[in-house]
C-alpha positions as CSV (number, residue, x, y, z in Angstrom):
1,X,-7.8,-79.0,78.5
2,X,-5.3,-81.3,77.1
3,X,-2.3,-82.3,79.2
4,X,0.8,-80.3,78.0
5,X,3.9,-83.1,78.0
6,X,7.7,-82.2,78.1
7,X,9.8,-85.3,78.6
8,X,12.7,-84.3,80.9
9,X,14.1,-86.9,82.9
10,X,16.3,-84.6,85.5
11,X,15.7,-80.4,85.5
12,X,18.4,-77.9,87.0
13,X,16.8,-75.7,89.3
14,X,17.9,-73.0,91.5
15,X,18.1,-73.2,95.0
16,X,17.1,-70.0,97.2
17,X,19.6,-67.7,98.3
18,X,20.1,-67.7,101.9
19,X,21.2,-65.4,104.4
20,X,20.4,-64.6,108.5
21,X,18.3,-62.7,109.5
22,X,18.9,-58.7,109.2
23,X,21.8,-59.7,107.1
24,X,22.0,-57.8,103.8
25,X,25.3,-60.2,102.6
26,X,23.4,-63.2,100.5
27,X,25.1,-65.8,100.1
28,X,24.3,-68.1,97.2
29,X,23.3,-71.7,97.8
30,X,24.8,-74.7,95.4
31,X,22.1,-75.3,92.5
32,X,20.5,-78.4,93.2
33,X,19.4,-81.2,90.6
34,X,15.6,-81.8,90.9
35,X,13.5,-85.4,89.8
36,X,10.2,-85.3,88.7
37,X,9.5,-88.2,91.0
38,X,10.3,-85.6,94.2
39,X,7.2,-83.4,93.0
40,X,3.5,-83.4,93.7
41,X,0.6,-81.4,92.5
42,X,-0.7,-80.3,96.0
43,X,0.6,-77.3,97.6
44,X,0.1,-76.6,100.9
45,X,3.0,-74.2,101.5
46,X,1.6,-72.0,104.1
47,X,2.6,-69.0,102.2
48,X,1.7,-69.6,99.6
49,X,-1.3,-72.8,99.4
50,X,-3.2,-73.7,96.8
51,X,-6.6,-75.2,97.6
52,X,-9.0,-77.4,94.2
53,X,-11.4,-74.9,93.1
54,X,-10.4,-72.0,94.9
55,X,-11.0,-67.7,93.9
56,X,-9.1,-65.2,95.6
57,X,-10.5,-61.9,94.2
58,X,-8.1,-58.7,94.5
59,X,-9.1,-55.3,93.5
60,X,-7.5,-51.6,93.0
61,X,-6.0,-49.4,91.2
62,X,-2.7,-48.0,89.4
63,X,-2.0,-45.0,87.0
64,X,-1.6,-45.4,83.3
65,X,1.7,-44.9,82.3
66,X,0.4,-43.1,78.8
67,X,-2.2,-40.9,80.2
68,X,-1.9,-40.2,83.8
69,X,-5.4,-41.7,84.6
70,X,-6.0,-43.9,87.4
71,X,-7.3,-47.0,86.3
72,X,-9.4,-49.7,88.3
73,X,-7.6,-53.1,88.7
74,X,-9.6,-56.5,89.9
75,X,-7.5,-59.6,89.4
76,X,-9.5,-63.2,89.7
77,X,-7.2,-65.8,90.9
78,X,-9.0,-69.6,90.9
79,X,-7.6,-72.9,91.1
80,X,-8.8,-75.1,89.0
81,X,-9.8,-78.9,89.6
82,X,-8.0,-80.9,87.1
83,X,-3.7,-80.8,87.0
84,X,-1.9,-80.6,84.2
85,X,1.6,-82.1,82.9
86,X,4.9,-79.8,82.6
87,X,8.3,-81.1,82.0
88,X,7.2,-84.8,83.6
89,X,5.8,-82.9,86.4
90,X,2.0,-83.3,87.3
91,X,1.2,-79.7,88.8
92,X,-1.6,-77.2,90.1
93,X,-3.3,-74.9,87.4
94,X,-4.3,-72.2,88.6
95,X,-6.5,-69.7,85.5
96,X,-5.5,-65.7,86.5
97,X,-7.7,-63.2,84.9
98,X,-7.1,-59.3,84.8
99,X,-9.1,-56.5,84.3
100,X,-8.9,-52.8,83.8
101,X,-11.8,-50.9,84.1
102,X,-13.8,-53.7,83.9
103,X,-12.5,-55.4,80.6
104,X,-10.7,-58.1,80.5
105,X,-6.8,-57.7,79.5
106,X,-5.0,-60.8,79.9
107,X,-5.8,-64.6,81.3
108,X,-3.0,-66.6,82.1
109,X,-2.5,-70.2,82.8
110,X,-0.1,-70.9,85.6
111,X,1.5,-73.8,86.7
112,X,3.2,-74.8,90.2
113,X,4.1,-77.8,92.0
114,X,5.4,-78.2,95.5
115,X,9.1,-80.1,95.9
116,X,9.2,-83.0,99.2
117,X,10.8,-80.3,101.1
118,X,7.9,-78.0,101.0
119,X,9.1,-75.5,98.4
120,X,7.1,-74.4,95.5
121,X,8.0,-74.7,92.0
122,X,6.8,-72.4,89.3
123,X,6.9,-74.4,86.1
124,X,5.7,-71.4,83.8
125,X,2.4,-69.9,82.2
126,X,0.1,-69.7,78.9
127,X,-0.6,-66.5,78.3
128,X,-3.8,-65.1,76.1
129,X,-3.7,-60.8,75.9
130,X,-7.1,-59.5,75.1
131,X,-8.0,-55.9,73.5
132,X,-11.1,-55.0,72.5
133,X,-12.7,-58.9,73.7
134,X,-10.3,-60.5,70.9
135,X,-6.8,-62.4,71.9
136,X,-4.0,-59.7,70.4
137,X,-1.1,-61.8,71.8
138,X,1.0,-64.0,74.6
139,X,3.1,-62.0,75.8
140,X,5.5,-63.3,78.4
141,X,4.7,-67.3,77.7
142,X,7.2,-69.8,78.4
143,X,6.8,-73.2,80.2
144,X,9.5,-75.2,81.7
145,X,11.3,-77.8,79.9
146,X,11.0,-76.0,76.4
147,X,14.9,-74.9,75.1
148,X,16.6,-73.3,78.2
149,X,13.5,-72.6,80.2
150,X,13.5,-74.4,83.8
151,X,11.5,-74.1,87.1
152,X,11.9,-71.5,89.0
153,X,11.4,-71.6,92.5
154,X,8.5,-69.4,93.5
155,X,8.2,-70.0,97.7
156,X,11.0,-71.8,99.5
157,X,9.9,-74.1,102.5
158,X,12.3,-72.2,104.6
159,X,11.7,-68.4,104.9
160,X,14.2,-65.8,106.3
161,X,14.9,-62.2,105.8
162,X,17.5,-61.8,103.4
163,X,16.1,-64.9,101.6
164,X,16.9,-64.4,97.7
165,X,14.9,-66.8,94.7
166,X,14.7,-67.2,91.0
167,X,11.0,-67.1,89.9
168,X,11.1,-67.2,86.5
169,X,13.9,-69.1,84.7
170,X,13.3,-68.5,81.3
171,X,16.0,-66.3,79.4
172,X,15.1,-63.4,77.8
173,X,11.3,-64.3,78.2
174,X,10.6,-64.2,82.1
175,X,13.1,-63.7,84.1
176,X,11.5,-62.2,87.6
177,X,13.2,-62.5,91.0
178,X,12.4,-62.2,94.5
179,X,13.7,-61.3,98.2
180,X,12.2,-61.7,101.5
181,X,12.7,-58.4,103.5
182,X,10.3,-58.5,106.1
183,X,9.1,-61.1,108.2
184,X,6.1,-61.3,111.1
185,X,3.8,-58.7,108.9
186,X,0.0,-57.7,109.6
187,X,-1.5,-56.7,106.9
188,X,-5.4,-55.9,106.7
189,X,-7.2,-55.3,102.9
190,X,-11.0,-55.6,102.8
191,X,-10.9,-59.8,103.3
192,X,-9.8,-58.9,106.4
193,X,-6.8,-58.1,109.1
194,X,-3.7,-60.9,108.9
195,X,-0.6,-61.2,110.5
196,X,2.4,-63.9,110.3
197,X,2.7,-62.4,106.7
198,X,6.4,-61.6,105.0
199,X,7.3,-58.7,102.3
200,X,8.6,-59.5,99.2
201,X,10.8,-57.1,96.6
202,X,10.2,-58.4,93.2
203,X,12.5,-57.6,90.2
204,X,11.9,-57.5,86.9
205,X,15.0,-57.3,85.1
206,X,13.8,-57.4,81.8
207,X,11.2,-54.4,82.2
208,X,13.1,-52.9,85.0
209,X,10.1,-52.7,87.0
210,X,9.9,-53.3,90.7
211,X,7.0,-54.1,93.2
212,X,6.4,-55.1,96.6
213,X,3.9,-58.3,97.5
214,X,2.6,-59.7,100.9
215,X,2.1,-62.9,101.7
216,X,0.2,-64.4,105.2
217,X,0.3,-67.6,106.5
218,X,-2.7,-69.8,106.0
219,X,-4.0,-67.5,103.1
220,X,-1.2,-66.8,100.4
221,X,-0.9,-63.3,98.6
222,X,-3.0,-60.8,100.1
223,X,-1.3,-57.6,98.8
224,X,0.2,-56.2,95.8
225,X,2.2,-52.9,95.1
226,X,3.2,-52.4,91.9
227,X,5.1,-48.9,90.9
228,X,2.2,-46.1,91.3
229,X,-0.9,-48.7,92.3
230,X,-1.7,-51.5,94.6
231,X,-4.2,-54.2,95.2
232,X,-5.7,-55.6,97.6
233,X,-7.2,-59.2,98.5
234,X,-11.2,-58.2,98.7
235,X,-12.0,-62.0,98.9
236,X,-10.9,-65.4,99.4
């Protein structure tokens, strides 16, 4: 795969929203000017690590909006060995598949990098849509650095309740948030029984959709609840 360059010298990027614990008042941290130099391709956030070469597999189901039917999810998440280049940034690619009912629907490209203080950075995504075992469209593609688009921060390195982030920071494209509204979780899914895990609410603004992730220490997403389906983390 061919390194994909932006030259940016200095991105924008904004800082998570934070607020004590139990309290529901947010208050919105001063937007903080990020360097390139300040970033590195390994992430070891413990919510949210990324290890060379690694597949978390996650499996489920949800109901299809159209007909009613439950469908059958599996999602394969792997990173892959070599980085990539995103707005001056070297970051972590890591190659997302989906399937429903056993055919493949989308496969994404994502990119993140983790800041000196820990955070992680989502710089965007490549998207391929696939019907019928043919590419039908990229729905939902945007990388930082190209016209307004800019990282959005995906994990802060300091994680409260009441904890507010931009995810997605590309207008009118992707534009998907996140809260922290539960902290000290245990969570068990096939892989296994975790605790030291936090809740997420994440909105959609654009689609109006909102769903509910889990994320454990040492191990990253393990669950998933989108509206009418979930899915779990079956291996890892």
């Amino acid at each position: 795969m061919k390194p994909y360059v932006v030259v940016l010298g200095v991105l924008v990027a904004g800082a998570a929203l934070l607020a004590a614990c139990g309290d529901e008042s947010a208050e919105q941290s001063p937007v903080v000017s990020i360097d390139p130099a300040d970033f590195q391709a390994e992430v070891d956030n413990p919510f949210f690590p990324l290890s060379s070469t690694e597949t978390q597999v996650y499996e489920g189901e949800e109901l299809d909006p159209e007909t009613g039917e439950t469908i059958e999810i599996r999602i394969e998440s792997t990173v892959l060995a070599e980085t990539d280049v995103v707005a001056g940034i070297e970051v972590t690619v890591v190659q997302v598949e989906d399937f429903e009912d056993g055919e493949l629907t989308e496969s994404t490209l994502d990119y993140y990098a983790q800041h000196k203080d820990g955070a992680v950075y989502y710089l965007g995504e490549l998207v391929d849509e696939y019907e019928d075992g043919g590419v039908v469209g990229h729905g939902g593609q945007w990388l930082a650095g190209e016209g307004d688009n800019q990282p959005g921060l995906f994990m802060p390195a300091d994680v409260r309740v009441g904890t507010e982030f931009e995810q997605e920071r590309a207008p009118g494209v992707a534009e998907d948030r996140s809260k922290v509204i539960a902290v000290d979780q245990t969570v068990t899914t096939p892989a296994g029984t975790f605790s030291s895990c936090i809740k997420t609410e994440d909105f959609d603004p654009l689609g109006d959709v909102t769903e509910f992730k889990y994320y454990c220490s040492g191990v990253g997403l393990v669950r998933e609840e989108p509206p009418d389906g979930f899915a779990d983390l079956l291996s890892y």
